[in-house]
FIDRENBA-25263 format. One record per residue: y, x, z of N, C-alpha, C, CB in turn. Coordinates in steps of 0.05 Angstrom, whole numbers, plus 5000, padded with zeros to 4 digits. Glycine has a CB too. Example, Ala and Ser with C-alpha at 12.3 -4.5 7.8 and 13.67 -1.06 7.14 Angstrom:
// FIDRENBA-25263
488652645156491052465156493452645156491152265181495552575142497952735143500152585157498852825114
// end
This chain:
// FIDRENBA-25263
731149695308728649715293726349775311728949925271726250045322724649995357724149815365725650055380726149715379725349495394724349325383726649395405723849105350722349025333720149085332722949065316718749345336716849415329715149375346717049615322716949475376716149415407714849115407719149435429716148945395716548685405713548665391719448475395712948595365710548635344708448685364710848895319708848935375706749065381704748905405707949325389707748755417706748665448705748435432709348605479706448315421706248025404702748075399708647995368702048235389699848395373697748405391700548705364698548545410696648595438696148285450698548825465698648165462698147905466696047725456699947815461695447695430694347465412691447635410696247395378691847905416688147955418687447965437686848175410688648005463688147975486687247695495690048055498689747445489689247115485686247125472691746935460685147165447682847145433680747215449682847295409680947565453679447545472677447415508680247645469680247285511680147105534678746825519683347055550679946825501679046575490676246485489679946565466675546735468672646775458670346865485672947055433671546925505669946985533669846785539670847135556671646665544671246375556670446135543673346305565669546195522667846015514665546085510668445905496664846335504661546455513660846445541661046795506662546495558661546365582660146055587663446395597662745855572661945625573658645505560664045535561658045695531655945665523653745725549655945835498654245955555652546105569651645905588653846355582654545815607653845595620653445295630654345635625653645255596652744855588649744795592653144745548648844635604646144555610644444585593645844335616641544715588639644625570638444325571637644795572637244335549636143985544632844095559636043825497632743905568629043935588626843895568628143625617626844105557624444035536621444075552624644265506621644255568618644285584617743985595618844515614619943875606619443595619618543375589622843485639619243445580618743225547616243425537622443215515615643555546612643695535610843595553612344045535612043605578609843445596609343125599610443505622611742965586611242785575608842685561612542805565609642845534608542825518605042915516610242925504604543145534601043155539600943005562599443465545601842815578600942625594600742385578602542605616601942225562601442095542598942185534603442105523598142415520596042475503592742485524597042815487593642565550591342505569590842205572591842635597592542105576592341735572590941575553594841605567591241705527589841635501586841735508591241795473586441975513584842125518582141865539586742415535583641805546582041575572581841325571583141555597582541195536582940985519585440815534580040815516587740885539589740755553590340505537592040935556590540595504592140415489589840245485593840515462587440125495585339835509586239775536581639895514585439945547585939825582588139845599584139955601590139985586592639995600594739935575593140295618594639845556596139785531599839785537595039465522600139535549603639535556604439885573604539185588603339995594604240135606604440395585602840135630601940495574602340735552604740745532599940735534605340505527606940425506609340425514606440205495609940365546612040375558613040665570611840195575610340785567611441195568612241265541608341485576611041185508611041285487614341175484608741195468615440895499618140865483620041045502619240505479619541085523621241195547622441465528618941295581619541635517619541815509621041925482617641825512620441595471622641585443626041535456621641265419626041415476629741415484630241725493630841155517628641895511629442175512629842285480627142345530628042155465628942395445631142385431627242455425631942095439634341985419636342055438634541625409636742115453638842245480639142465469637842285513636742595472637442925457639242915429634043105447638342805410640042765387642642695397639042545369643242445418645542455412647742705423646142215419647042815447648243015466648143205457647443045489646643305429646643555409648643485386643343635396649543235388652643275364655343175382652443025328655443315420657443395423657443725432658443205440660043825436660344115435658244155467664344225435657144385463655344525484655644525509655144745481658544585517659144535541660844245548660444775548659844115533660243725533657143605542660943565491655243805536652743635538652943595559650143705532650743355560650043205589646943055591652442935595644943185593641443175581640743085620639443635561641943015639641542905660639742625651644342865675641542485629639542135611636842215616639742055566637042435597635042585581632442625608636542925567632742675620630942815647629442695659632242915670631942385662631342195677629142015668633442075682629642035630628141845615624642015618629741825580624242275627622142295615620742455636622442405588622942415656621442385688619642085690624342375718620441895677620441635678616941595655624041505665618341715632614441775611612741875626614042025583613542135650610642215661609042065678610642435673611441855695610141775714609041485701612041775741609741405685609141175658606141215651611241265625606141415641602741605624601041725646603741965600602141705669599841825690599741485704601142165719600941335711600041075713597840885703601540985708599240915672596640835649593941015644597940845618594041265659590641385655589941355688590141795640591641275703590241155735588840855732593041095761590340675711589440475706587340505687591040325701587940565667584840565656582440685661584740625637582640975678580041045697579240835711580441255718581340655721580040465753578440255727583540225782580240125716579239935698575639975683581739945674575940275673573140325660571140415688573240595633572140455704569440485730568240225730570340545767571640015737570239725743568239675718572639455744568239585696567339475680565639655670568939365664564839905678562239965682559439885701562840155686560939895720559539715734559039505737559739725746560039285725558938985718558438945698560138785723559139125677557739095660555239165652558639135651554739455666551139525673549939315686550439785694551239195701549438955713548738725700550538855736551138655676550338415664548838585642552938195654548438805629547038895614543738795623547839185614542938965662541238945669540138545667541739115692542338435676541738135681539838065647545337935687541338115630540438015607537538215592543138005589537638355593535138555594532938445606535638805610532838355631531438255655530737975625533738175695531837795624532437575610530737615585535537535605531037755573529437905551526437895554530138215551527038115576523638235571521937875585522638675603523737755603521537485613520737325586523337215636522537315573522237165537519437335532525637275504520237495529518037795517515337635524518438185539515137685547512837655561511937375566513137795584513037185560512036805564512836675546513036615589513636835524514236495504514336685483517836235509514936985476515237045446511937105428517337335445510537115452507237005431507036725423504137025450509236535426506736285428509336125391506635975480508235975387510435865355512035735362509235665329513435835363515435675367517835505355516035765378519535375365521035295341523135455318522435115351523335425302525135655282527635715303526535495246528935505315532835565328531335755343535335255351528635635371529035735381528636055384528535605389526536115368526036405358528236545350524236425337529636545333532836495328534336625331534036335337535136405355536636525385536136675389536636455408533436745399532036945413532637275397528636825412532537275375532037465359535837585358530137335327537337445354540037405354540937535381540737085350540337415403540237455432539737765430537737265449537737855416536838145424538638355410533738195415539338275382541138425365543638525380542038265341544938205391547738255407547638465433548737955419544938465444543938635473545138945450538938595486543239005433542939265426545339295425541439355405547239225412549639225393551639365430550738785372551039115444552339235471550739455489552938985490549539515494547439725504549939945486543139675492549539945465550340235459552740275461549740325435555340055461557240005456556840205488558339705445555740095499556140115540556040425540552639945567553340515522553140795531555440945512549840905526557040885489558841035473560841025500559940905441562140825521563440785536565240575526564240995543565240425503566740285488565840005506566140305454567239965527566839715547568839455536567739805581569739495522571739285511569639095485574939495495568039285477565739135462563439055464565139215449563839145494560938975510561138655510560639065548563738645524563438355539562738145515566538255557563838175505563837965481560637935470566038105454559638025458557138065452554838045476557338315441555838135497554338015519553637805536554538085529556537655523557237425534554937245517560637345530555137295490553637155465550137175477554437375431550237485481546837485486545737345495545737625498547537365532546837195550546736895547547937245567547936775529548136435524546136445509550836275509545536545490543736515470540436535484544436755448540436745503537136795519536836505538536937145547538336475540538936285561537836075548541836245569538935945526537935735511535635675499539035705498534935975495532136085485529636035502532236375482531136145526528036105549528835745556528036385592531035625563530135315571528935155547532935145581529135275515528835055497524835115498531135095461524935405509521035385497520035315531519035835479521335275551520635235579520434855571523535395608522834735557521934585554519434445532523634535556519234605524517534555497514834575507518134775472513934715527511134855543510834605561511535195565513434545571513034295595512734085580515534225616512833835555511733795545509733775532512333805544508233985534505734065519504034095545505934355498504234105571502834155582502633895607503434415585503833695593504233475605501833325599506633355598500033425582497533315571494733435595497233445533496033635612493733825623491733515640495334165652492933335646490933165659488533105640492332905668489033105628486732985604485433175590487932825581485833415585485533645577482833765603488933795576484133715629481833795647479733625654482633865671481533325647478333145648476633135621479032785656477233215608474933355563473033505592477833815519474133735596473033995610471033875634475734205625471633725649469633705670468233465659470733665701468233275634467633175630464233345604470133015629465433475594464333745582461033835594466734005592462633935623461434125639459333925655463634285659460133685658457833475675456933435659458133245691455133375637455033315612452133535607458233375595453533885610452234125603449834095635454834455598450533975653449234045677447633745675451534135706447633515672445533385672444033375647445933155681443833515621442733545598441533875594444933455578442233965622441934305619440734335586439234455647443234375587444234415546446434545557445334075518446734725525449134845521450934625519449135035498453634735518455834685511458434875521455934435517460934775502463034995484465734905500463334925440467335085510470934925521471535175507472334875564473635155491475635265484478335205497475535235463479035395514482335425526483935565508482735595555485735405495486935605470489235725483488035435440491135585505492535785517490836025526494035665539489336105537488336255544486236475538488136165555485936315499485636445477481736485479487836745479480136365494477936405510475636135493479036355547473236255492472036075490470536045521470436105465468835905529467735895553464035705544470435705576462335865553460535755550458535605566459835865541458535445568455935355593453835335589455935135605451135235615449135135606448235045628447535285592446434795635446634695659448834645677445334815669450934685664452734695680455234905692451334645693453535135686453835425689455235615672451435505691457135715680458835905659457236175654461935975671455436205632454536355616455836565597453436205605457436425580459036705564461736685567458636745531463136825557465736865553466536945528466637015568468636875513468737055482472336975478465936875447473537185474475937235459477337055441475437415447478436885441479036695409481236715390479436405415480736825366483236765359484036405341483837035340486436325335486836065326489036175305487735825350488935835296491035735275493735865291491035335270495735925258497336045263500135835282497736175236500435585284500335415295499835325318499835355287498235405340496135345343497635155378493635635341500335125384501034975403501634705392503135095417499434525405500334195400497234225378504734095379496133905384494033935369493233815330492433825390491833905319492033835287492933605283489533825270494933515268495233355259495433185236496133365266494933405218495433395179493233625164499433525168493033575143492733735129494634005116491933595116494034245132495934475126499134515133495834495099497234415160499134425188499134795201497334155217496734845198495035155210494935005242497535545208495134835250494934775277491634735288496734525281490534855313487634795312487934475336485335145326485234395328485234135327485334105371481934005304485733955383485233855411484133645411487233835428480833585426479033375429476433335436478833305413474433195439472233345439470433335417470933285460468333515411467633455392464133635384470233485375463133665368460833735370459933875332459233445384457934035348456934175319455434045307455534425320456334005271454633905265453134105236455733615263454734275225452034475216452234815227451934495177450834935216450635245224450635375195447535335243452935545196453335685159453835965168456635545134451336085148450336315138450636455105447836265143451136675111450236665081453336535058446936405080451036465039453236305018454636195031452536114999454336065055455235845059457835775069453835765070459035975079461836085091462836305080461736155119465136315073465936625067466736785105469636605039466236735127467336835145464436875157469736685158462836995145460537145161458236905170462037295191459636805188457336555199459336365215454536695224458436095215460735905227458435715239463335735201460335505251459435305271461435085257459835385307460534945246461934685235462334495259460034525212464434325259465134135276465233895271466934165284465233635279465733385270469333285281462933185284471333525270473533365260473733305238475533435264475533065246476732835267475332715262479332705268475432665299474632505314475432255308475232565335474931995320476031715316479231785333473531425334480031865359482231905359484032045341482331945375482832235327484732415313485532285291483832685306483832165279484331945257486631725256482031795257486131605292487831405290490831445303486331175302490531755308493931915313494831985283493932275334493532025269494532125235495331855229491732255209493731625241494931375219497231205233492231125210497731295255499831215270502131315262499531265295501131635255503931825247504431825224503932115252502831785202504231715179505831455176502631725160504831225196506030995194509031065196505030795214508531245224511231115233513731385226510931005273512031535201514431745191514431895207517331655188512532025225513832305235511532465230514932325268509632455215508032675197507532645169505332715206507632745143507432685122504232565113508432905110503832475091501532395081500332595071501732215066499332775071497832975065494432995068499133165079494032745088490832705094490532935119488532805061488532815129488132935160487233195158485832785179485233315136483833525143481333475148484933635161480333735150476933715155476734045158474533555125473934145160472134285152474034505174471434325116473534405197475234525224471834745229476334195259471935005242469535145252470935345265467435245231468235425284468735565296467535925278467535445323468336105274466936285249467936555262468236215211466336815244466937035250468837065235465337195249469737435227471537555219474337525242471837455190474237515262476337485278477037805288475537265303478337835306478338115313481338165312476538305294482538145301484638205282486638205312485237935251487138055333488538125353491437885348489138485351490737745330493937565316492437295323494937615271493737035322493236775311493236725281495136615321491636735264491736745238489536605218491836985235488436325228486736225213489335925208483236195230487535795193488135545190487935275206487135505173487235395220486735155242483135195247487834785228482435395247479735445258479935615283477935595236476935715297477035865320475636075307475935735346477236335316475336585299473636695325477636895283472536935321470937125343470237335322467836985362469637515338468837835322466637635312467738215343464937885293462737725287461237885306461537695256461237995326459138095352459337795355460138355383461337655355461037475381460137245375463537415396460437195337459236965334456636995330460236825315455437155330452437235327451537205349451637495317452437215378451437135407451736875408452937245430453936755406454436375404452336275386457636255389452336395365451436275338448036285355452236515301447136505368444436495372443936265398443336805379446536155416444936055437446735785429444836215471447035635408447535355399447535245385448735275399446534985386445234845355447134675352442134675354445934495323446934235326447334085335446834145320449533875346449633735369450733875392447133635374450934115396452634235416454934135422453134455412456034105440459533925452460434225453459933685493463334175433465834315433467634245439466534385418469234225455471334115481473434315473470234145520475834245463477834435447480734305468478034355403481234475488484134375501486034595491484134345539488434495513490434665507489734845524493034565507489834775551489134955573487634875599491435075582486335015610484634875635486634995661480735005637488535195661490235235676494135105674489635495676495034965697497334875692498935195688498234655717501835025669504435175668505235415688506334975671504835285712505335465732503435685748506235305749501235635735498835765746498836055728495735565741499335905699499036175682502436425685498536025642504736175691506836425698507336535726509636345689504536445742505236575771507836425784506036925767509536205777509836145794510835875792510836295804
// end
């Protein structure tokens, strides 16, 4: 019976002693199974977020995306190596995958810094190129009438500038080009369609300067007044004997490039031509005027050419063309008359009669004279 008890006892001790070994040795094992690299998958993961940070997913697209999936196979590693026993794991995948995201996500914000320097800088320049493009429109062709496209364009041209200008300064360079691309075709077409439209129109200057010296020899052997209107140049010019006497400001028909051709055209007339009354009073609503004798026999027989042959309507030529006050106004805005302050028509009005020569060109200076070059 002792010895039974003996036996029990050792049996007893044995199996807690075994447990104990047991249960050590597998808290050791816990103790000593690998952790999973979560710091490295944190650094992942805010290197990814600095990449975004620097618009990666535009300018470096495949590469960010190729840290974001790297980063989804570490996590799916972790899942799987967390449903075997602890000291089974093996998160080495795991390490490798997201050693692999950082250097992925610091790639893609090396590329997209380089990428947005570049295209800052050519793109400020095509900004500047088209700007430049702009303001020359600005300054030589957006005073004068032009055709509806081509104004248009022009106006279109400028929208797309703004639209990119700001896009440039938000840093959003991916929405420049496009829109800049547009500007620039559009200014482009804008300045050759009114460059050609001026060259055309100024293809007349031979004849335009022989009205003028024809005018001016005219004022010098009759030492008499007489009138040149340069409408490019918005100017009346006065002579006498020969001699340039006044100067006066002009404004014209709203129209006023290419000369009358219709009735309620607003275009002022190109020709020569002469005063034939002086209105005061009742007789004008615009203060005081200088009546003219349009049309001329040429202007007549360009209206009857052009209605013939369909490229102006029948509407009748017009008349009751003058030169009058109420001008001032700083615009082109009569009907096809020549305005002046009334300071100015009260000086004209005092040194010209009836029968005075009014010589109405486009311009007494060529195309290239007036843009300098």
């Amino acid at each position: 019976m002792r010895k039974a008890i003996k036996i029990i006892k050792r049996t007893f001790i044995t199996i807690i002693i075994i447990g104990l070994l047991t249960v050590t040795i597998i808290g050791l094992l816990i103790l000593l199974s690998p952790n999973p690299p979560i710091e490295s998958l944190t650094q992942a993961q805010a290197e990814i977020g600095r990449a975004k940070d620097v618009e990666a997913q535009k300018y470096a697209k495949p590469t960010i995306e190729a840290a974001e999936d790297l980063v989804t196979q570490a996590q799916f590693e972790w899942k799987v190596q967390n449903q075997n026993y602890a000291f089974l794991r093996d998160y080495g995948k795991m390490l490798q995958l997201t050693k692999a995201a950082i250097e992925k996500a610091k790639q893609a914000t090396e590329t997209s810094m380089q990428l947005k320097t570049t295209m800052h800088a050519e793109l400020g320049a095509k900004l500047k190129t088209v700007e430049e493009k702009l303001n020359d429109f600005d300054e030589n062709y957006a005073h004068l009438p032009l055709k509806g496209t081509t104004r248009q364009n022009f106006t279109t041209a400028r929208l797309r500038y703004v639209e990119s200008k700001e896009a440039f300064e938000r840093g959003a360079y991916k929405d420049v080009g496009f829109n800049l691309d547009v500007a620039s075709q559009l200014i482009s077409k804008s300045v050759k369609d009114a460059h050609n439209y001026l060259s055309d129109y100024f293809s007349n200057l031979g004849k335009w300067r022989r009205w003028a010296d024809e005018t001016v020899s005219w004022s010098s052997r009759s030492n008499a007044p007489a009138i040149i209107v340069d409408k490019f140049a918005h100017k009346i010019y006065v002579y006498h004997g020969g001699k340039l006497k006044k100067e006066f400001i002009a404004e014209l028909g709203t129209n006023w490039i290419g000369t009358k051709q219709y009735r309620g055209d607003k275009a002022t007339p190109e020709g020569k031509y002469h005063i034939t009354k002086k209105k005061t009073n009742r007789l004008t609503k615009y203060y005081k005027a200088l009546l003219i004798d349009y049309p001329n026999d040429e202007d007549k027989q360009r209206y009857s050419m052009g209605v013939k042959s369909g490229l102006i309507p029948r509407r009748g030529i017009g008349n009751l063309i003058e030169i009058h006050g109420d001008g001032g106004r700083g615009i082109n805005w009569t009907d096809g008359c020549v305005a002046l302050t009334n300071k100015d028509i009260d000086k004209l009005f005092d040194y010209v009669g009836v029968g005075t020569p009014v010589t109405i060109v486009g311009s007494l200076r060529s195309l290239q004279e007036i843009k300098g070059h």
